[in-house]
Structures are given as structure tokens and as C-alpha cells.
N, C-alpha and C positions, 0 to 999 in steps of 0.2 A: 427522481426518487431519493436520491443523497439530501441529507441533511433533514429529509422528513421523519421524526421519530415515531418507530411502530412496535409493533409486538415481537416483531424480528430482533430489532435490537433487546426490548429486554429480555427475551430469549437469549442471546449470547451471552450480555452482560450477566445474567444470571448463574449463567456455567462459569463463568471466569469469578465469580465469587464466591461461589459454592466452593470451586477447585482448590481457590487462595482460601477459605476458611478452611479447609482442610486439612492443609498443607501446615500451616501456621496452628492449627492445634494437634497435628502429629495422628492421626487414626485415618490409616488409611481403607478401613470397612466401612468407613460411611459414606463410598462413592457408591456402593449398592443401594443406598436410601435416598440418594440426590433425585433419581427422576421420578419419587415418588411425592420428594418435596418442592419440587419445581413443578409437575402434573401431579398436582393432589385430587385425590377424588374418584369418580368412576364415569364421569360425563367429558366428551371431549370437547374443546374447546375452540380449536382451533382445522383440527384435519377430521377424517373419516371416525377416529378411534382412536379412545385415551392410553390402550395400546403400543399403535403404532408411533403417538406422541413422545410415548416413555422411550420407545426404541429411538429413536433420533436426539433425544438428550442425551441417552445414554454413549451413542456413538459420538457427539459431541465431547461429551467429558473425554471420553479416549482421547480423542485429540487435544484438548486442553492439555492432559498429562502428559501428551506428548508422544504418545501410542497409535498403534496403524488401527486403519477404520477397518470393520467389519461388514462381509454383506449380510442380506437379511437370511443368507441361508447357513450359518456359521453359527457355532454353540456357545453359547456361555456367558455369563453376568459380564456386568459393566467393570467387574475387578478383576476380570479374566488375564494376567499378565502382569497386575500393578505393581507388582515387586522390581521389572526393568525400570519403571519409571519412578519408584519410591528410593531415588539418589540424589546427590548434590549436583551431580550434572551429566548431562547428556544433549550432545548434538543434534540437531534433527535429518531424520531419515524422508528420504525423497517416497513417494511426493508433498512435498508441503502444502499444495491445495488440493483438497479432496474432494467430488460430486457425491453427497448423499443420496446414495441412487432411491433408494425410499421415502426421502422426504423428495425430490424432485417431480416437479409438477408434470413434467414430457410435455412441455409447451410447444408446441409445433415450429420448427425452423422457417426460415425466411418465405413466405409467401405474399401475392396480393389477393385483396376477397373484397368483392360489390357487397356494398350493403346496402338494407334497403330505402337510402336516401338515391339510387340511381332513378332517373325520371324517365328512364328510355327516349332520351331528347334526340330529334332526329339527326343531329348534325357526328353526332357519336366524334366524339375528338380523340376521345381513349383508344379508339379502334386505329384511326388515321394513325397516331404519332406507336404505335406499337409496333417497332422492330421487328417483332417475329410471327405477326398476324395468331397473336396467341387470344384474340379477343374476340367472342360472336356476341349475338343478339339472340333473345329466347322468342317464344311466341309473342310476347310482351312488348318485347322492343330492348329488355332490360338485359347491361350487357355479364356479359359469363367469361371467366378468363381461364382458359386453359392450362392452369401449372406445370403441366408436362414440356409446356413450350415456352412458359412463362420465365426471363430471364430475369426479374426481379430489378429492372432497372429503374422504377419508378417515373415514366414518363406521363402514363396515364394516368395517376396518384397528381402529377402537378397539373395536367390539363380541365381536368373534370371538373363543371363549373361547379356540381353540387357538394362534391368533396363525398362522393359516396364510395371513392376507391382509398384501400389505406394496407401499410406493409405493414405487414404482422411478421416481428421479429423475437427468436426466444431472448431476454432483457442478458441474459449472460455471454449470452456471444456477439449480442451484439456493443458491448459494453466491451469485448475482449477484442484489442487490437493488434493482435496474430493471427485473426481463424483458428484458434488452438480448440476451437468448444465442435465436437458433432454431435452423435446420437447412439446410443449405445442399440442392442437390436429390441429391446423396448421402447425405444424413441423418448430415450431419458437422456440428461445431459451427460457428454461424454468430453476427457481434455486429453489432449492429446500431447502429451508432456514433449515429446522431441520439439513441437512449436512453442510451448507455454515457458514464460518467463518469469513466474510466479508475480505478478505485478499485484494480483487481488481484485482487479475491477471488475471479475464475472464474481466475486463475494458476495462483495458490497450493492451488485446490481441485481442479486436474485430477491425476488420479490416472495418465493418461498423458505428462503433461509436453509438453501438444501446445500450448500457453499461453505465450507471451513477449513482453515488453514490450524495446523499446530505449532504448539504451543509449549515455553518455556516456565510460564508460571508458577508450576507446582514444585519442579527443580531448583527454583531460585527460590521460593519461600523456603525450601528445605536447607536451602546453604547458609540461607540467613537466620534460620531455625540453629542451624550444628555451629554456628559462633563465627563464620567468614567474613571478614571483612568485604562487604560488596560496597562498590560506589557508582553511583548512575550518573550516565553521561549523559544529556537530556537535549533531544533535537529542538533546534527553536521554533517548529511546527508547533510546540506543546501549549505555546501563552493562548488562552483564553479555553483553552478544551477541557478544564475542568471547574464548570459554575462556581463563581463566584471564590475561584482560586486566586488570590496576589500571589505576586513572587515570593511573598516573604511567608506566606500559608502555607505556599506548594513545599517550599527546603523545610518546613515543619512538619509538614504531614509523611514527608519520604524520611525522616528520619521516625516518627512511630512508624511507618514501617520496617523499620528495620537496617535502612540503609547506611554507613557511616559518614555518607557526603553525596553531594549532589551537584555537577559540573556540569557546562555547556558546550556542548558540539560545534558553539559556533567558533570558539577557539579553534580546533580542525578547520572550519571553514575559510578561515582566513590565511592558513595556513598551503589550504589547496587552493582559493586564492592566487598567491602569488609563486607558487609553483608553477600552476598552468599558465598561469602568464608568460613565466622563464620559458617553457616547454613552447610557446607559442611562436614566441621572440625566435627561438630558436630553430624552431623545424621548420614554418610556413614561411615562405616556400622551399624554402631549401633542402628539406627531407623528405614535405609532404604537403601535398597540395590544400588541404585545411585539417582543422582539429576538432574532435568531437569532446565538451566535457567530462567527463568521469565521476560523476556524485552517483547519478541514479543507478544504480545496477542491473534494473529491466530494462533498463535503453542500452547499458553496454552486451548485454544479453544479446539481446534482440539485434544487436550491429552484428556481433559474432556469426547468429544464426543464419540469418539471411541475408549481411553482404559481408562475409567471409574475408574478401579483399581490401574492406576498405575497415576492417574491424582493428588494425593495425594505426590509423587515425586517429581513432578514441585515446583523450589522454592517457596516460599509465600513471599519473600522480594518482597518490593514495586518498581514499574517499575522506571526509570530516569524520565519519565515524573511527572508521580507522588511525587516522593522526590522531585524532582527540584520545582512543583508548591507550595507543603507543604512551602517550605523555604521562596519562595517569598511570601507566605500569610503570615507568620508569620513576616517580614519585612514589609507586605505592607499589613495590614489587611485591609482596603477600595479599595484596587485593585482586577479589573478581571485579570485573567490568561489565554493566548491563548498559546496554545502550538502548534507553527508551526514546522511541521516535514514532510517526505515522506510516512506516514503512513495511509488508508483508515479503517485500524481498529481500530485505536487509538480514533475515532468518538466515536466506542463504547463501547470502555475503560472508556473514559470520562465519558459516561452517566452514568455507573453503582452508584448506590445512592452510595455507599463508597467510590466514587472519583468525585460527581461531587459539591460539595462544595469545591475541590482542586482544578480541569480543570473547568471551565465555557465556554471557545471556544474549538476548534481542527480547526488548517486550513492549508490543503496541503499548497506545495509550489507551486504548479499548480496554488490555488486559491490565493494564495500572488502574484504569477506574476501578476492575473487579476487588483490586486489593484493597483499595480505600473503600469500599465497598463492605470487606471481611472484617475489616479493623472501625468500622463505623464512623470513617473521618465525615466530619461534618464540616465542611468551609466556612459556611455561614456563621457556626460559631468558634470555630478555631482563629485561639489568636499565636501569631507566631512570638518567638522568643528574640533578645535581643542579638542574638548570633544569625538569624535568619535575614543577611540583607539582601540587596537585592543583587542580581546578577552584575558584575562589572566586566566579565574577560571578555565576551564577544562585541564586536564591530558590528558597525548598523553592516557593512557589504557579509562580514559573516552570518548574520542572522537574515539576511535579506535571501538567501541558500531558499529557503524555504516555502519560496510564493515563484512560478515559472519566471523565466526571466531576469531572474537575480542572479544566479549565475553568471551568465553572461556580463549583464551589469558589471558584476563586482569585479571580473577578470580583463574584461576592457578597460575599466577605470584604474585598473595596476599596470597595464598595458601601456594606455595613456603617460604614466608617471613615468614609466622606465623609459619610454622613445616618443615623446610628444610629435613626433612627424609621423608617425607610423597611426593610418586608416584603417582600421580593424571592421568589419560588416560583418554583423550580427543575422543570427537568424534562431529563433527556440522553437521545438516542438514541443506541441502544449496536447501529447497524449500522443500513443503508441502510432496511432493511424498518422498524424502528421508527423512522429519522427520517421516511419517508412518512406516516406511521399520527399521529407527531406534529405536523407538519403539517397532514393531513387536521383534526386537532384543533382545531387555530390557527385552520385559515380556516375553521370552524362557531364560532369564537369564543370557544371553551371553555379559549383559555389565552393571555387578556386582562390584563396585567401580568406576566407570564412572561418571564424570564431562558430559552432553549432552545439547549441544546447540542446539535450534530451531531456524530455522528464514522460516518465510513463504515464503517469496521473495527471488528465487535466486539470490542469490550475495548479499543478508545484505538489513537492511535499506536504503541503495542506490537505489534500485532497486523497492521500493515501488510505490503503484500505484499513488502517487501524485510529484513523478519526473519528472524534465523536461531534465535531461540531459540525454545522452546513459550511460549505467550503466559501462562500462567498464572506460572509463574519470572521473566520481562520482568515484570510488573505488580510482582513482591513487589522487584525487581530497583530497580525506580525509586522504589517507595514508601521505601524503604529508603536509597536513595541521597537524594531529598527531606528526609527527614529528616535527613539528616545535613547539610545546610546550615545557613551559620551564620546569616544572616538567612530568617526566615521568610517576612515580606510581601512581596510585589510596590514595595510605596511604599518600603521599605528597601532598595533595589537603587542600588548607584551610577553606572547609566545615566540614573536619574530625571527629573534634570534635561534629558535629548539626546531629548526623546522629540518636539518638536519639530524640533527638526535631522532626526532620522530620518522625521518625515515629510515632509520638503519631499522 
């Protein structure tokens, strides 16, 4: 489903322009007129009733502005509040991913169901290889599967010559690698935040758009509205995610937005780079029997959660985003700091009191499209000016942060250079379910000098739930872009030296 563009996406994209137009022309009454302008009409288009349509944008928009979502039995217009969120700034309040229980389809949780390509073929193989005899046969011959016994383990799903058995899974939990998704007692989707890691893959995976995280947007056009110098720090996930953007477009088009400068994270990257490396050199084995990265924040999440004990592994070097915003406060001590990137957990990275005097914004590139969106940047014909060049600070291993496996990469290859004798075995988890499974590994001990990289998002920070591109084009997008920098190592970076300053 990722990377296929539907009505879904221009659904969000839509609030996030709407919100940034608003914001940027200062009239905060016209959030009452957005879901009439987004659902204009009296015919629905899309669900039961143009109605029920309106009320789903309109709880959208809450979250845009950064406002808690309402249920459907709750009073009052879509401005109900907007004075908390009509400010320069404001941190986000848990929980940052929301189930819109009224837009939710209540797709039925994990079951098997015959369909009617079974031929009732007498050898029944379904039957045979079924662990819990959860399988008859009708008058027909055609087989029936009892779900009360059924343990969902898909053996009769791979035996069945006709392929007429198939697991029907709701697309948000199963895209959610916690178990954090159940069923509310309408059999609507439910998260269960004690397990949820805010990572955004049950978002991005709901096929009815009933999934939204909030939102800094309206906050940050307002800072930039009231004269603050903002400067965006810009994940290297971001090359190729906005058509037909060059480098030299992109730092033109973020300045008609408003911003005073436009930097790269992958400076930070190279920075935590050769940090972890230090940290590597020095603890394994002798403090700890491997190390776990520290970029992603749902994978250090998710280590804390559920292996408690070995969450103490996870580096403690400060993430890219964090180096990188350290550097610009210390260069620009009167500037806010937005860190625009593909990440929905980086929100609450931010917030943590020991990073949020460094990050002050977090803004997908979903919600940066909506701005260029409000301001009607057009790439295609936007020419940049001659101060727009192109990107020089980041290192291909800093920028390489961005596609799974980069990490690791880049901090083995600093590894390398510091003790040429020293054998480092790699291992990445390339999404939530294989950083568990790798874990699981670690603490039976089976990866005992191991370098271990996390990334929640399959396929890397490309893949995060605030991308607009299909993840496969994102990967060749930054592989490509990495290569094209002039310094390749991390130790080649001329932050090298500030890597102390940026951690105090």
C-alpha cells in the first residue's frame, strides 16, 4: 500500500494546507469553514455521509493544530479550544497517534476464511497439517475452519493447492510491530499506548485514513508569522520527496516560507558517527557484551519496553537531530530549531525536557509539503537564487543515516579507521518485528560483540511515516545523493572538531 497515491493522502495533505494557510494568514475562524471546504457539497463521496466526512476532517484539523481529538459524542465546532493552540509554541501532549474511532472501518482482527475457490479435494491437506484440528469438512466436502480454535498460524494458508485459504489481518496491526493495536468494544481499532512507540506504521497502513498523529504546523507558521528567527534542520531522507525539487529549489522555496536558513542533519550524523564508534571501542566487550545504535527512537523505545535489561546497550550518543540542533543553538542562540525529517517519533523525541530547549519544532515532510502547498510553491517553475547552493556539510556515511544499514555502515567504517585489527559483525533490523527477534537474540547471547542497528521503518528513515515518496525511489534517491558528496567519511566532516561542544 506505501507509496501508492490515493484519496487518503490528498485527504491529509489537504488539512496540512488548509492549517499552514491559515496559520500564515493569521484568522484563526476559518478552521470552522475548512471541512466545508475540503467536503463541499451535500453528497458524500467517499464514506456513508457528507456528514460524517465533515466530522473526520474536522477532528483532523484538531490534530493538525496540535489539539486533543474528540469522540463522536463530545460538543462543539472544530474551533472548540483554538486559542491553546493559536501560540508560538507548544509541545505535544501524549498521545501523539490517535485511532479515529468514527472514521475506523472495525476491520476484523486476524482470522483464516475458505473461500469459494476450495474444491473440497479429497486428500484435505489443510485439515492434516492443522495443529489444533480447528478444520471440518461441510456436506460438500468444503473445508470450514473453526476460529474459536483457530490459532492463526497459517499452515493451511501455505498447503492449499487452490490458494482458497487466506489470513485476513486488520492492515494497522498488522503493519504495527508491538501488538500495540486491539479493539475497542465496537471492534474499532484500539492502541494501546503502554506498548505503542509512536513509530506511525499503523498511520501510514490504514487504508481508511482513520490514523493521525499531531501536529506542529500551525505553531511554527505562527513563530514565523511573529518575526522568530526559525532555521530548519533537514533530514537527508528529504532528497527526492518533493517533485521536481533540486537542492538549490528546495533552500528557495524554505526561505518563501519563511525560514532564515536551511541546514543538514547529516552534519549530526557524522558526528554520532564517530561517537559510537568511541562508545563501541570502548565498552564491547568490556562493559557490555554488544551495542545497540541510537538514531531511531522507536527502536530505543521498544528496547526499554520489552527488554528492560539490556536497554542499557542502546548507545547514549545524542541522536543527528539533536547534535545537529545543539550546533545551530550555539551559532544562533536567538533562533528556534525545526527539524524537518520522515520521522512521527522524532515529535517525541523532541519533547523529552533534555531535548526540548535543542528541537523547539518537528515537522514531517508530509506537513512541509502542506506549506508549499499554502504559499503555492511551484518547483517546476521556481528558480532558486544565486545564494541557494547546494548542500556541502554532510558526508555520503552522514547522509547514508537514512536508508537501513547505513548506520551500521558508517560506524564500522570509523571503527575500521580507529583499530584496523578490530572485527566488528554487523547485524540491522529492518522494522520493528526483526529488531524484537534481534534482541530476543542478544539477550540468549548469540550476538556477543555485535555492532546492532534499529530502524522501526522498513527500509530506513526513508520509509517513515511522514514520506511522500514510495520507499523504494527514497532509497535509490539518497543512495545517490550520498554519493554525490565530496567527503566520504564521517572523520572528514568539518564539524569534527564541535563534537564536544555539541554535547555539552
Amino acid at each position: 500500500m506505501r507509496g501508492v497515491h490515493s484519496v487518503v493522502d490528498d485527504l491529509r495533505r489537504s488539512v496540512f494546507m488548509e492549517v499552514a494557510k491559515m496559520a500564515y494568514e493569521g484568522d484563526v475562524s476559518q478552521i470552522d469553514r475548512i471541512p466545508y471546504k475540503i467536503i463541499p457539497g451535500e453528497v458524500a463521496r467517499y464514506r456513508d455521509s457528507v456528514f460524517r466526512e465533515r466530522a473526520i476532517v474536522s477532528e483532523r484539523l484538531r490534530l493538525a493544530c496540535g489539539l486533543p481529538m474528540r469522540s463522536a459524542a463530545e460538543y462543539g465546532p472544530p474551533s472548540l479550544g483554538i486559542e491553546e493552540a493559536n501560540i508560538t509554541e507548544k509541545y505535544y501532549e501524549p498521545p501523539l497517534i490517535n485511532v479515529l474511532p468514527f472514521a475506523c472501518n472495525a476491520c476484523p482482527e486476524k482470522e483464516m476464511r475458505v473461500s469459494s475457490n476450495c474444491q473440497g479435494c479429497l486428500s484435505h491437506p489443510c485439515q492434516a497439517v492443522c495443529p489444533k484440528k480447528a478444520i471440518s469438512t461441510d456436506k460438500y466436502g468444503h473445508s470450514v475452519i473453526d476460529n474459536t480454535l483457530c490459532i492463526k498460524c497459517g499452515k493451511c494458508v501455505d498447503q492449499c493447492p487452490y490458494d482458497a485459504i487466506s489470513k485476513i489481518e486488520r492492515p494497522c496491526a498488522k503493519a504495527c510491530g508491538m501488538d500495540a493495536i486491539g479493539s475497542d468494544e465496537y471492534g474499532r481499532a484500539k492502541i494501546d499506548y503502554d506498548k505503542c512507540v509512536s513509530c506511525g506504521m499503523c498511520l501510514v497502513n490504514c487504508p481508511f485514513g482513520a490514523i493521525a498523529d499531531k501536529s506542529q504546523i500551525f505553531q511554527l507558521v505562527n513563530a514565523i508569522r511573529s518575526g522568530e528567527k526559525v532555521i530548519a534542520i533537514v533530514a537527508p531522507a528529504f532528497i527526492g520527496q518533493f517533485q521536481g525539487a533540486t537542492i538549490g529549489k528546495f533552500r528557495k522555496a524554505m526561505r518563501l516560507l519563511g525560514f532564515a536558513d536551511t541546514r543538514e542533519v547529516a552534519i549530526g550524523a557524522d558526528l554520532c558517527t564517530i561517537e559510537e564508534a568511541e562508545d563501541f571501542l570502548k565498552k564491547v566487550p568490556a562493559e557490555q557484551p554488544f551495542m545497540g545504535t541510537s538514531c531511531c527512537p522507536s527502536w530505543s523505545v521498544m528496547a526499554k519496553k520489552m527488554f528492560p535489561t539490556l536497554a542499557p546497550y542502546i548507545s547514549m550518543a545524542l541522536t543527528p537531530m539533536v547534535l545537529t540542533a545543539r550546533l545551530m543553538k550555539r551559532d544562533n542562540p536567538d533562533a528556534k530549531i525545526v527539524f524537518v525529517g520522515p520521522c512521527a517519533a522524532k515529535k517525541l523525541e523532541a519533547s523529552r525536557r533534555t531535548v526540548r530547549s535543542d528541537v523547539d519544532f518537528v515537522l514531517t515532510f508530509e506537513e512541509l509539503n502542506g506549506m508549499f502547498a499554502a504559499k503555492e510553491i511551484d518547483f517546476s517553475t521556481l528558480e532558486p537564487d544565486e545564494c541557494d547552493q547546494e548542500y556541502r556539510e554532510g558526508t555520503a556515511d552522514g547522509r547514508g543515516f537514512a536508508v537501513v544499514g547505513g548506520v551500521a555502515a558508517a560506524v564500522k567504517a570509523q571503527i575500521a579507521h580507529l583499530d584496523p585489527d578490530r572485527e566488528v559483525p554487523t547485524e540491522c533490523g529492518n522494522g520493528l518485528k526483526e529488531c524484537r527477534t534481534m534482541l530476543l537474540l542478544a539477550k540468549a547471547g548469540k550476538r556477543n560483540g555485535y555492532l546492532l542497528e534499529g530502524m522501526a521503518c522498513p527500509g530506513g528513515c526513508v520509509a517513515g511515516a511522514g514520506t511522500i515518496m514510495p520507499v523504494p525511489q527514497s532509497i535509490k534517491n539518497v543512495q545517490k545523493y550520498s554519493a554525490e558528496a565530496e567527503k566520504k567519511s564521517a572523520r572528514e566532516s568539518d564539524y569534527c572538531g564541535r563534537l564536544e561542544e555539541a554535547e555539552q
